[in-house]
C-alpha positions, 0 to 999 in steps of 0.5 A: 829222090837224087843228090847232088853228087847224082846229079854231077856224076850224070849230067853230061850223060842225061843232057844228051839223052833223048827225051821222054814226052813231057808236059808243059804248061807255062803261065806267063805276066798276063796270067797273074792279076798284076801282069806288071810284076812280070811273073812266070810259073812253068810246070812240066810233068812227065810219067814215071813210066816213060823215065828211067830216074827222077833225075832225068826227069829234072834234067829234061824238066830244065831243058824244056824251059827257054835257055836260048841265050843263056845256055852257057849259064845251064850247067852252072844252075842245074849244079847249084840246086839246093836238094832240100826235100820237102814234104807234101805239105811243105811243097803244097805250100811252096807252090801256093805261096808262088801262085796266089796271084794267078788269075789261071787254075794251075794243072790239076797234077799239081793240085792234087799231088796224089800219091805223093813220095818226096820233094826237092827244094832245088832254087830259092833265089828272090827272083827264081824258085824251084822245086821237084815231086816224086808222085804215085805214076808221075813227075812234076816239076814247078818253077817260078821266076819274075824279072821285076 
C-alpha cells in the first residue's frame, strides 16, 4: 500500500493537493449505547478512480477530520503511524472490536470489504486507533477516538 518512508518523501506535496470527493460518515457520543464514553468513529471512503495513490487518500482521509486547534499536531501524527498491514480479517476484527457498542449500522463499505487487497494498521493509542483499506474500487479508512 505505502510506507512510511511514502509517506515522508510525499506529505508536503499530497497536503496541498487538491482533494478528490471523499465520503464521510461520523458517529459521534450519542450514537453508542453509552454516550458517556465519549466515543467517536469517522469513516471516510473515496474511489479508487478519483485517487492517484492510497496514500493520497490516507493523506485526504486525515485532513477531513476536525484538526481545528490542533493543526500544528497534524505533521507529527500523520508520520508516527504504525504501517502495520492487516488482512481482511484482522481488519474485519479491528473495526468490530471499536464498534461493538454502536447503536448505528456502520456504512455498508466497511461491512462488506469487498475485494479486499491489504490494510494498515496506522495508530493504536488507548484513546485513538486507526486503520486504512485497499479494496476492489475503493478506499476506506476507519478512525476511532474517546476523550474519556
Amino acid at each position: 500500500m505505502f510506507t512510511r518512508e511514502d509517506l515522508v518523501t510525499g506529505l508536503d506535496r499530497l497536503a496541498v493537493a487538491p482533494a478528490p470527493p471523499l465520503e464521510m460518515v461520523e458517529f459521534g457520543h450519542q450514537d453508542f449505547t453509552s454516550p458517556c464514553s465519549e466515543q467517536l468513529i469517522e469513516v471516510c471512503s473515496g474511489l479508487k478512480a478519483d485517487f492517484d495513490s492510497p496514500l493520497l487518500f490516507w493523506v485526504k482521509a486525515l485532513q477531513a477530520q476536525d484538526w481545528a486547534g490542533r493543526e500544528a499536531r497534524f505533521t507529527a501524527y500523520t508520520l508516527l503511524g504504525l504501517y502495520k498491514p492487516m488482512a481482511a480479517t484482522e481488519f474485519a476484527a479491528f473495526v468490530a472490536d471499536y464498534s461493538g457498542s454502536l447503536v448505528r449500522p456502520l456504512p455498508p463499505v466497511l461491512l462488506a470489504l469487498n475485494g479486499f487487497q491489504t490494510g494498515l494498521r496506522m495508530s493504536a493509542d488507548w484513546n485513538d486507533v486507526a486503520a486504512v483499506a485497499e479494496l476492489d474500487e475503493t478506499y476506506v479508512a476507519y478512525f476511532w477516538s474517546t476523550t474519556a
